[in-house]
C-alpha positions as CSV (number, residue, x, y, z in Angstrom):
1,X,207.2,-215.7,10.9
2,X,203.3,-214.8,9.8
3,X,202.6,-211.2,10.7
4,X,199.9,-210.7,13.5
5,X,196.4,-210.5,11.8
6,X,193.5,-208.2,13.2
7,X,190.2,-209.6,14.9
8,X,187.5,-207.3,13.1
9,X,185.2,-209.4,15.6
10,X,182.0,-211.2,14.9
11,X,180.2,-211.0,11.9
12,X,177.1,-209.2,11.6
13,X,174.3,-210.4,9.9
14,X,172.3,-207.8,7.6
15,X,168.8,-208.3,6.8
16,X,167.4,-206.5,4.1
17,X,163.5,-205.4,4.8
18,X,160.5,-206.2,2.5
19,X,158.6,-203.0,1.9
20,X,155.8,-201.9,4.7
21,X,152.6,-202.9,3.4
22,X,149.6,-200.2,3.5
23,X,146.0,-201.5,4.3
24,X,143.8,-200.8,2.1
25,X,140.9,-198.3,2.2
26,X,138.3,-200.6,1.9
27,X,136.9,-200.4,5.1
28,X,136.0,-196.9,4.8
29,X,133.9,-197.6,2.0
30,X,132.1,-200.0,4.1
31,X,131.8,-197.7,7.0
32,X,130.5,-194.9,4.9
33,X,127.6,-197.0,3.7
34,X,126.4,-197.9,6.8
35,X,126.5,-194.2,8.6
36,X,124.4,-193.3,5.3
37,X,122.1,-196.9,5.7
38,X,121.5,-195.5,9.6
39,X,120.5,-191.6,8.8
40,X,118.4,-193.1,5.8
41,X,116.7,-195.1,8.6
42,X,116.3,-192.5,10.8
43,X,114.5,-190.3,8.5
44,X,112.5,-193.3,7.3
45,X,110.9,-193.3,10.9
46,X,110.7,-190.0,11.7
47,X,108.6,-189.5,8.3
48,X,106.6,-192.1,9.3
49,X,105.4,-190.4,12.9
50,X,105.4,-186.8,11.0
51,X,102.1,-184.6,10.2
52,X,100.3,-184.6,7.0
53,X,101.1,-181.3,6.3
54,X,105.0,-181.3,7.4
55,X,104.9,-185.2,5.1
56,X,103.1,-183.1,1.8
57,X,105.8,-180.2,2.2
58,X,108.6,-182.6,1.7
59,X,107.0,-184.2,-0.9
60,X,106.7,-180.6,-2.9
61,X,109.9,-179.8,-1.6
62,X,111.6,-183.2,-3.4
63,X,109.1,-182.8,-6.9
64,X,110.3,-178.8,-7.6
65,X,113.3,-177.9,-5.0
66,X,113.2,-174.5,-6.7
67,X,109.7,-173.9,-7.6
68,X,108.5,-175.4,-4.1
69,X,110.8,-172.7,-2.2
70,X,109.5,-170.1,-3.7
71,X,105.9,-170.9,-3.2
72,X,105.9,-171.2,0.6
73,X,109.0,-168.4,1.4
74,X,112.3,-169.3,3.0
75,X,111.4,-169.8,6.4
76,X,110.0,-166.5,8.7
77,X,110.0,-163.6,6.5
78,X,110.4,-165.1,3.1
79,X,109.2,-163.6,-0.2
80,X,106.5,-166.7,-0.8
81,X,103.4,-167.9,0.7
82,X,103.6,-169.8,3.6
83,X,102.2,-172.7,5.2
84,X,97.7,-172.3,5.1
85,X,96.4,-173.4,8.8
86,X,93.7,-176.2,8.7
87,X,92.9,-178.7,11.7
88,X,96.0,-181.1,10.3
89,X,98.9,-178.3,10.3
90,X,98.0,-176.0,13.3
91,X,100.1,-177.5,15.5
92,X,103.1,-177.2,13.2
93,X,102.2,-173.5,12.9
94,X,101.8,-173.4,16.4
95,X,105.0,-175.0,16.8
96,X,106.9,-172.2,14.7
97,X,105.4,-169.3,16.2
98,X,106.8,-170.5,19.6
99,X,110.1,-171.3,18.4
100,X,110.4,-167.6,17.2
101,X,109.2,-166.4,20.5
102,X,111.8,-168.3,22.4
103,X,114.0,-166.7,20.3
104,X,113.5,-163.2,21.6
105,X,115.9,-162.0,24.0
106,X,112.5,-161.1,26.2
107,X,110.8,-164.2,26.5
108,X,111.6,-165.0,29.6
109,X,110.0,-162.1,31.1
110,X,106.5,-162.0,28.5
111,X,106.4,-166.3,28.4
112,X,103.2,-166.2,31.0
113,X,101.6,-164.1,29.6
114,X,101.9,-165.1,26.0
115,X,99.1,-168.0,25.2
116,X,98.6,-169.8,22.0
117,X,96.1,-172.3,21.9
118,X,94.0,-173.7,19.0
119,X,90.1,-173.3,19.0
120,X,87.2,-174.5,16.7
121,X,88.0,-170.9,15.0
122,X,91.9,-171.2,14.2
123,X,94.7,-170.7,15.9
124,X,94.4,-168.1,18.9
125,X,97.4,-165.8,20.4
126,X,96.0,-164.0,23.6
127,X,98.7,-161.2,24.5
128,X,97.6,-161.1,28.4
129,X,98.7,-157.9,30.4
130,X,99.7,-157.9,34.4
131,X,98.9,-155.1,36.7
132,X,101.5,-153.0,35.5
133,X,100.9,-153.3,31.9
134,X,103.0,-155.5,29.6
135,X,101.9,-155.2,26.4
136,X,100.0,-151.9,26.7
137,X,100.2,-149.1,29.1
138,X,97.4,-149.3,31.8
139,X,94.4,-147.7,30.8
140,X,95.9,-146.4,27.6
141,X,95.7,-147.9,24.0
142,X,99.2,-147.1,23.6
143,X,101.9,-150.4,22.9
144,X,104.4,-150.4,25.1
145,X,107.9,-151.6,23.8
146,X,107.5,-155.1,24.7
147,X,103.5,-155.0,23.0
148,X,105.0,-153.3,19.6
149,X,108.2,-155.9,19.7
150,X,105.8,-158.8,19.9
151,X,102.8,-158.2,17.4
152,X,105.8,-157.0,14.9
153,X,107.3,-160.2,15.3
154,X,104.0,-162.2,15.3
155,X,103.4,-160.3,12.1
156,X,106.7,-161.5,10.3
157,X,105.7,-165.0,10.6
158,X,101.7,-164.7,9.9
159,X,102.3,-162.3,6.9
160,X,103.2,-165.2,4.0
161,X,99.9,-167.5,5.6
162,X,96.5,-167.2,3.2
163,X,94.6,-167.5,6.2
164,X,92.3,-164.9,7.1
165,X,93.3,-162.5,10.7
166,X,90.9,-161.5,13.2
167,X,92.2,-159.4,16.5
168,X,90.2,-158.9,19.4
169,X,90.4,-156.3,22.7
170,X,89.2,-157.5,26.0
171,X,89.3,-155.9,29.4
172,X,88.5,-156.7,32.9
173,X,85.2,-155.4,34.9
174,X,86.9,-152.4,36.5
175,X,85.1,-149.3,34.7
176,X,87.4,-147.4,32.9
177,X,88.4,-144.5,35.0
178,X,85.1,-144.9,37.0
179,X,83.2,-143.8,33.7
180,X,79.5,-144.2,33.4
181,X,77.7,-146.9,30.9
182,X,77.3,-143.6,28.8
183,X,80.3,-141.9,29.1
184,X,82.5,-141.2,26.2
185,X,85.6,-143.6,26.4
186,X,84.3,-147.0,28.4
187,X,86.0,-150.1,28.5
188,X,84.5,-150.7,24.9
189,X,86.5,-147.6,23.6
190,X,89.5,-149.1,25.2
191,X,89.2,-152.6,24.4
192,X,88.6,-151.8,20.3
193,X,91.2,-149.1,20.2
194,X,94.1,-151.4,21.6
195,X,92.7,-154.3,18.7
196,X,93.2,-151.5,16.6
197,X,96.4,-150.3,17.8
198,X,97.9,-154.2,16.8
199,X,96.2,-154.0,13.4
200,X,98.3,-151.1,12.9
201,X,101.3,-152.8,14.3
202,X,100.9,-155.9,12.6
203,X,100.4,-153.8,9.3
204,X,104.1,-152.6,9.6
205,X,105.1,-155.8,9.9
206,X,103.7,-156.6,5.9
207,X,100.5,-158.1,6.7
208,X,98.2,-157.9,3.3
209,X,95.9,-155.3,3.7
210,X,93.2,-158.2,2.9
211,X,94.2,-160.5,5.2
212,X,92.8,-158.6,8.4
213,X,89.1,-159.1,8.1
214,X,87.6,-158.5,11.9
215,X,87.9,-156.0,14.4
216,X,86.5,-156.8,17.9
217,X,86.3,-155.2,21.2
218,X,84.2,-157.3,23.9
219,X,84.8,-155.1,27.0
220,X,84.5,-157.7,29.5
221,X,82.2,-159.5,28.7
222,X,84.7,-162.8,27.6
223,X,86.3,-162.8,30.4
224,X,89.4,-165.4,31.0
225,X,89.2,-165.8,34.5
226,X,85.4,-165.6,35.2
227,X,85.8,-166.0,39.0
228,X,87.2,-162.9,39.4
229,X,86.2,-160.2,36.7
230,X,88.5,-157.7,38.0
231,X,91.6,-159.8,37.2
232,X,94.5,-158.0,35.2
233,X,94.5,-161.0,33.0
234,X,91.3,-160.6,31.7
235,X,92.6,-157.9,30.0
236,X,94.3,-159.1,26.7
237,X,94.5,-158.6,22.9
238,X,94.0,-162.0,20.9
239,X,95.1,-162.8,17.4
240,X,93.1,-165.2,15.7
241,X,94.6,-166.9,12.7
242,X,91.2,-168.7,11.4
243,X,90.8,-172.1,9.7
244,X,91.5,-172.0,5.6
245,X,88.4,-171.4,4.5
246,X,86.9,-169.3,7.2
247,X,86.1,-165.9,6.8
C-alpha cells in the first residue's frame, strides 16, 4: 500500500522582471533652448521699438559692464553721472522721475498737483499748490512737509544729470496781504523767496552747487490758468531741468 501523497496545488509561474528603464534627459536640453530662443526674441523686439538713448546705454552697458556703471550711477542716488536730457532721452527721464514719485507713500494725495511736462527749454516740474497750501504754507515761503519731502526727492534723482537747473516762483493775482505795488514784501518777494526756499532744499538733497544756474520769480504774471488769475493753481514752483547744452 503507497502512502497518501500531499497536493501542494497548482504551480505557480514566476516571472523574473527586466530592469525599469529611465527616460532620458534629453528633452530638457531641448526645452531649455527654446525658453532661452523665446526671451532672446523678446528682447530682440523690444530693442528694436526702444529709444536712442535707452538703445546707446545698453550698448555701453555690454562694451564696459564695470566702467559703464560707474559712469552713469546705480540707479537714483548713485555715485556716477547720470543720464544728460536732450530732445531724444526726455521722456525716459521723464519716465523715471514719475516712477519715483509713485513710489512715495503720498502720491496719491500730491499726484494733481504734481505736473511734468517737456517744453522747448527742458524738462519742466511745476509743484502746483491748492487753497490750503500743499507744498508751501499759504502766503508764507515756508515748505511744508509734503513741499520739503518732494523737492528732496526730486533732488536725489536730478543730482547725477549734467544738465543745467533753473527753478521758478509764480503766484496768482491776489495781492499779497492786500499790499501796495510798493510795498515791501509783494507777490514778487513771495514768489522768489519760495524758488529760493527749493534751491535750498534741493541743495540738501546733493545737487552741485554749479548745476543751479537761474533763479526766477514772475509774480503772476505766467499765469497757468489765465481765465481766472485768482486761481490757487497759478501758484506753483517749477523745476526746469534744461536741454544739454543750454545754459
Amino acid at each position: 500500500m503507497k502512502p497518501p501523497t500531499v497536493d501542494d496545488g497548482p504551480a505557480i509561474a514566476v516571472r523574473s522582471r527586466a530592469p525599469h528603464q529611465r527616460h532620458g534627459g534629453a528633452w530638457k536640453v531641448a526645452y531649455a533652448d527654446f525658453v532661452t530662443a523665446l526671451m532672446a526674441l523678446f528682447i530682440v523686439l523690444w530693442m528694436m521699438n526702444a529709444s536712442a538713448a535707452v538703445k546707446e546705454n545698453i550698448q555701453g552697458y555690454f562694451r564696459d559692464p564695470r566702467g559703464y556703471s560707474k559712469a552713469i550711477g546705480a540707479g537714483s542716488g548713485g555715485a556716477g553721472e547720470g543720464l544728460s536730457i536732450d530732445k531724444h532721452s526726455v521722456r525716459d527721464v521723464q519716465n523715471q522721475i514719475e516712477l519715483a514719485l509713485r513710489s512715495m507713500p503720498e502720491f496719491q494725495r500730491l499726484r494733481d498737483n504734481v505736473l511734468i511736462s517737456v517744453t522747448g527749454e527742458g524738462l519742466r516740474i511745476d509743484l502746483v499748490e491748492n487753497e490750503q497750501g500743499m507744498f508751501f504754507l499759504t502766503g508764507d515761503p515756508t515748505p511744508t512737509d509734503a513741499g520739503a519731502k518732494l523737492m528732496r526727492m526730486l533732488g536725489t534723482e536730478l543730482r547725477n544729470m549734467p544738465n543745467k537747473i533753473a527753478i521758478e516762483g509764480h503766484t496768482d493775482s491776489r495781492p499779497f496781504r492786500n499790499s501796495a505795488p510798493d510795498s515791501l514784501y509783494t507777490n514778487w518777494e513771495l514768489a522768489s523767496d519760495r524758488a529760493n526756499a527749493a534751491r535750498r532744499l534741493l541743495y540738501t538733497s546733493g545737487i552741485r552747487t554749479d548745476q543751479i544756474v537761474e533763479v526766477r520769480g514772475f509774480a503772476d504774471n505766467r499765469l497757468m490758468n489765465e481765465g481766472d488769475p485768482n486761481d490757487a493753481r497759478n501758484r506753483r514752483v517749477s523745476v526746469v531741468v534744461k536741454f544739454s547744452g543750454q545754459h
